[in-house]
N, C-alpha and C positions, 0 to 999 in steps of 0.2 A: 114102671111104678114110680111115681114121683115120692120124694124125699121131702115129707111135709115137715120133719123136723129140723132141716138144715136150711128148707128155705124161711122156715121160719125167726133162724137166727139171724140169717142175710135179711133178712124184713125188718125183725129187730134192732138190727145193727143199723141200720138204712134211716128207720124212724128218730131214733136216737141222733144220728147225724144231722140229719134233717131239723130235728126240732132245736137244737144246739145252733144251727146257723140262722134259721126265724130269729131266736131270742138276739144273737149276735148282730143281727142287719136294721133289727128294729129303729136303732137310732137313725142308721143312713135313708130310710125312707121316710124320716120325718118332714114334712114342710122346710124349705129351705125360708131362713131369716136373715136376711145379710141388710147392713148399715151401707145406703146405696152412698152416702159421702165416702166411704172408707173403701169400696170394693168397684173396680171398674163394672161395662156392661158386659162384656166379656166374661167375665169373669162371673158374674150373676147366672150368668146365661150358662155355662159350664157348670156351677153350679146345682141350676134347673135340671137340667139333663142327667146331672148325675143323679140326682134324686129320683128321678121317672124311672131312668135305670134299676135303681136300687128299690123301688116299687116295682118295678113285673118283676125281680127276681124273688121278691118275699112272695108276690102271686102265686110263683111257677114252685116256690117252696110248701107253700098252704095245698096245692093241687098234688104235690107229690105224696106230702103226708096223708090225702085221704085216701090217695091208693093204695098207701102201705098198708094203714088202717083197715083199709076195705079187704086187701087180700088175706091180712090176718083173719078177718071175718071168714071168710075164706076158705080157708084152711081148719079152723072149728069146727065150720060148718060140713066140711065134708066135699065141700066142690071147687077148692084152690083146683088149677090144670083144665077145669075143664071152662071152654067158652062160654061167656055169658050172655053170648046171644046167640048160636048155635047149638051150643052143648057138647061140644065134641070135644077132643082132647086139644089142649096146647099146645105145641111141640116143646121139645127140652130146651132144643136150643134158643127158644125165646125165651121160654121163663126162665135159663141161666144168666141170658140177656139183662132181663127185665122181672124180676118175680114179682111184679105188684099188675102188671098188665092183664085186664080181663079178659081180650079178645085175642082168638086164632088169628094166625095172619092173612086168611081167605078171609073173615069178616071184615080187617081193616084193610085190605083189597076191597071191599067190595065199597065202603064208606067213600 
């Protein structure tokens, strides 16, 4: 019997986290602006990089919150646990894992 109310807290807790480090990272993925007299190429370039960086991780942030959001749906609904492309059950130890994951791990085997 899965536990929709405690993974709902962990869900909770997860989204909250998550949406706290979006707002926090927003600056670092903004376009970098540097005064090329004042700042080596090097240094530009480091820079750059760090910026791309700090863009797929607000990415991988955006993509984790809709899983949250989705499993919350979820669990509303009536079908957190079970796969959503097979239908069969989750195992526990995944979604203690992971509780925003839609897929059994034979489906993501199979992917």
């Amino acid at each position: 019997m899965i536990e929709a109310d405690r993974f709902r807290q962990l869900l909770e807790q997860r989204l909250h986290q998550l949406e706290q480090e979006l707002a926090a990272g927003a600056d670092a993925a903004k376009p970098v602006e540097l005064d090329p007299s004042r700042v080596g190429r090097l240094s530009r370039m480091d820079a750059i990089a760090g910026q791309a960086m700090s863009a797929e991780t607000q990415q991988r942030r955006k993509i984790a919150i809709a899983r949250a959001k989705s499993a919350l749906l979820r669990i509303d609904d009536g079908s957190f646990g079970d796969c959503a492309e097979c239908g069969e059950p989750i195992g526990a130890p995944r979604l203690e894992h992971d509780p925003s994951t839609p897929l059994c791990i034979d489906c993501v085997r199979e992917r």
